[in-house]
C-alpha positions in Angstrom: -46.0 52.0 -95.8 -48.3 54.1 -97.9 -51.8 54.7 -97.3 -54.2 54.3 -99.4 -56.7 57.8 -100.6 -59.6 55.8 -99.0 -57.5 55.4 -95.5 -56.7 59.2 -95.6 -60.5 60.1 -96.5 -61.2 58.3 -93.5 -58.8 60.2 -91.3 -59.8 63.0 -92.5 -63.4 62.1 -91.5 -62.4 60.7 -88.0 -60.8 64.0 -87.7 -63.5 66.1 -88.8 -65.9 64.1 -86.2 -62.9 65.2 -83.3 -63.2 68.9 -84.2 -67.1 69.0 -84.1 -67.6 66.8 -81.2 -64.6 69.4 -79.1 -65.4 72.1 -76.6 -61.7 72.9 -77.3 -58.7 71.5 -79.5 -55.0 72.6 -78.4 -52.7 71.5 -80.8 -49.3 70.6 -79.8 -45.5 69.8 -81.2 -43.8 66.5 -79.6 -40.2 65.8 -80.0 -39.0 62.7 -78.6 -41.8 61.6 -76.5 -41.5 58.4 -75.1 -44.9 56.1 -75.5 -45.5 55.6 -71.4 -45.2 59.4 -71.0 -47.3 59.7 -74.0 -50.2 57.2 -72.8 -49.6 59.1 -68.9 -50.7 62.2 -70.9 -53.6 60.6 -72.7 -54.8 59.0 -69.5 -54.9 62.4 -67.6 -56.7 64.0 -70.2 -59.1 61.3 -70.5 -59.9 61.9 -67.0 -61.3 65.6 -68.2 -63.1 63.7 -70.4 -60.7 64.9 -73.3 -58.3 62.6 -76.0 -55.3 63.3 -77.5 -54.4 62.0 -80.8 -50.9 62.5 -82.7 -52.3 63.3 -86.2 -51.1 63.5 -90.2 -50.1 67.2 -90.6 -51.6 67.3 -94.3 -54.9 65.8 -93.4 -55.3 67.3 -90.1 -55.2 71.1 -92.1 -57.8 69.4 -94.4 -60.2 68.8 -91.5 -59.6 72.0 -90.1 -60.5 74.0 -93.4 -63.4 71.5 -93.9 -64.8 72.2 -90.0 -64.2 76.2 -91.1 -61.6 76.7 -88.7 -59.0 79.7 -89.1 -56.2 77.7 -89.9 -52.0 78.9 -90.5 -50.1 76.4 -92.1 -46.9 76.9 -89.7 -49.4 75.5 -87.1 -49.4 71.7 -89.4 -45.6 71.7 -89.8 -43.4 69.0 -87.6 -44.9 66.5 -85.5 -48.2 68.1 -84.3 -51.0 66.1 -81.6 -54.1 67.7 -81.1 -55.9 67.3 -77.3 -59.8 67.2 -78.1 -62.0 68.7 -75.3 -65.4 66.9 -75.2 -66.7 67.7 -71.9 -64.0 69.7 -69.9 -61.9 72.8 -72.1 -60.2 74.0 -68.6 -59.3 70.6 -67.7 -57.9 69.8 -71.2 -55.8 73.2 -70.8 -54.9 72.0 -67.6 -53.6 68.5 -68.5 -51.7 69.7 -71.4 -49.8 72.7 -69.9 -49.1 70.6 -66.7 -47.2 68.1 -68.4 -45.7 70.9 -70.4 -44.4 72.4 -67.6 -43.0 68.6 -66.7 -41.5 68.1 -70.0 -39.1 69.2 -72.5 -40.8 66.9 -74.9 -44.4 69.1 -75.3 -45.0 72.4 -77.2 -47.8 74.7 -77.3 -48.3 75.6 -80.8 -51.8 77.2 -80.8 -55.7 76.4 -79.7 -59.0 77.1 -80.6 -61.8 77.6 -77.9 -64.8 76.8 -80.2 -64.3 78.8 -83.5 -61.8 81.3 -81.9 -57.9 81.0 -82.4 -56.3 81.4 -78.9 -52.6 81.5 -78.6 -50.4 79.2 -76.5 -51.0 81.6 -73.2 -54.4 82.3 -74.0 -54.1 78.2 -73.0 -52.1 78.5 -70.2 -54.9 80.7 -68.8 -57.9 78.8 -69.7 -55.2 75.5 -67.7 -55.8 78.0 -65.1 -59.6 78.3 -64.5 -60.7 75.4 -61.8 -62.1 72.4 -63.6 -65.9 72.4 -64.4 -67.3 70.8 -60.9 -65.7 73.6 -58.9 -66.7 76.6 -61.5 -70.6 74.7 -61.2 -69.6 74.8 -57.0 -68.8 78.3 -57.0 -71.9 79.5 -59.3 -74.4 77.3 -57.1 -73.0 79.3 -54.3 -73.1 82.5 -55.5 -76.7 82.3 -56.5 -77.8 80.9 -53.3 -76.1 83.7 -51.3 -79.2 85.8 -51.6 -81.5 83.3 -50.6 -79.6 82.0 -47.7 -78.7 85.6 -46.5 -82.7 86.1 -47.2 -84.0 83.4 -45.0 -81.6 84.5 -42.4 -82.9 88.1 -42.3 -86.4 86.9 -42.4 -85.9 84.2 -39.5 -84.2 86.9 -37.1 -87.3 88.4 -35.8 -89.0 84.9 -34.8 -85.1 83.7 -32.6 -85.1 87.2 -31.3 -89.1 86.8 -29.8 -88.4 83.2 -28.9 -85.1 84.5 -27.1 -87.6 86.7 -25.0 -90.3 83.9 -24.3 -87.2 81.7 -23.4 -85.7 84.5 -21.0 -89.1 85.1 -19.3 -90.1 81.2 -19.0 -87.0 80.9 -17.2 -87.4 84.0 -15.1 -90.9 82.3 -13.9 -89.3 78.9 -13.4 -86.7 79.9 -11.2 -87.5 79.8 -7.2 -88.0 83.1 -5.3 -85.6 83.5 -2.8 -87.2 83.9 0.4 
């Protein structure tokens, strides 16, 4: 069944919104994917707060040229999906190489990390950075390193004079032998 021009405008639209609203895109070729391995895949990348949309080769290259995106036209050819990072570009990665690995049936063909073209193991290292609450995790504990190692320096003097007060209190409280 045909669709009509207004039907492909809209795609193209709905497409266009994808792009903009993505941290990260990762487009992909699928051969023979079966639709509960498909929906597993979209329901693991929708817990990295990504989707993942199979999408009309022609229409999808129109969006892309549209959003300004450097664009080959090998990357449109066969059946492409495209995983849409809106909050989490590592998880995405992540998702998508994972059940790569898992499958036969998924293909890196290329990414884009904001504007930038990034090849398929340019996004097989991004899969590898930890997800976003760990990187935030690691950051908050770097910065507070200082401070904590701070506060410990500063702090020593006062446990080292109340070790001394403690030692003598309990020098004076002990009985004399006679």
């Amino acid at each position: 069944m045909a669709i009509t021009k207004e039907q492909k405008q809209e795609l193209v639209k709905q497409y266009g919104e994808w792009i903009d609203q993505s941290q990260a895109l990762v487009l992909t070729k699928y051969i023979g994917l079966k639709v509960t391995e498909l929906e597993q895949l979209r329901r693991d990348i929708r817990e990295v707060g990504g989707e993942f949309h199979i999408v009309k080769n022609t229409l999808a290259k129109l969006a892309f040229e549209e959003a300004g995106l450097e664009i080959e036209t090998e990357h449109f050819l066969g059946d492409t999906a495209i995983g849409f990072a809106l909050e989490d570009a590592p998880g995405l990665a992540k998702a998508i190489v994972d059940f790569a690995d898992e499958s036969d049936f998924i293909e890196l063909k290329v990414g884009y990390l904001g504007d930038k073209r990034v090849s398929p193991q340019e996004i097989v290292a991004l899969a590898k950075v930890p997800p976003l609450p760990i990187l935030r995790a690691q950051l908050l504990s770097t910065l507070l390193a200082p401070a904590t190692k701070l506060t410990q320096i500063l702090a020593e003097p006062g446990r080292q004079v109340a070790g001394v007060l403690k030692a003598y209190a309990e020098n004076d409280a002990a009985p004399e032998a006679a």
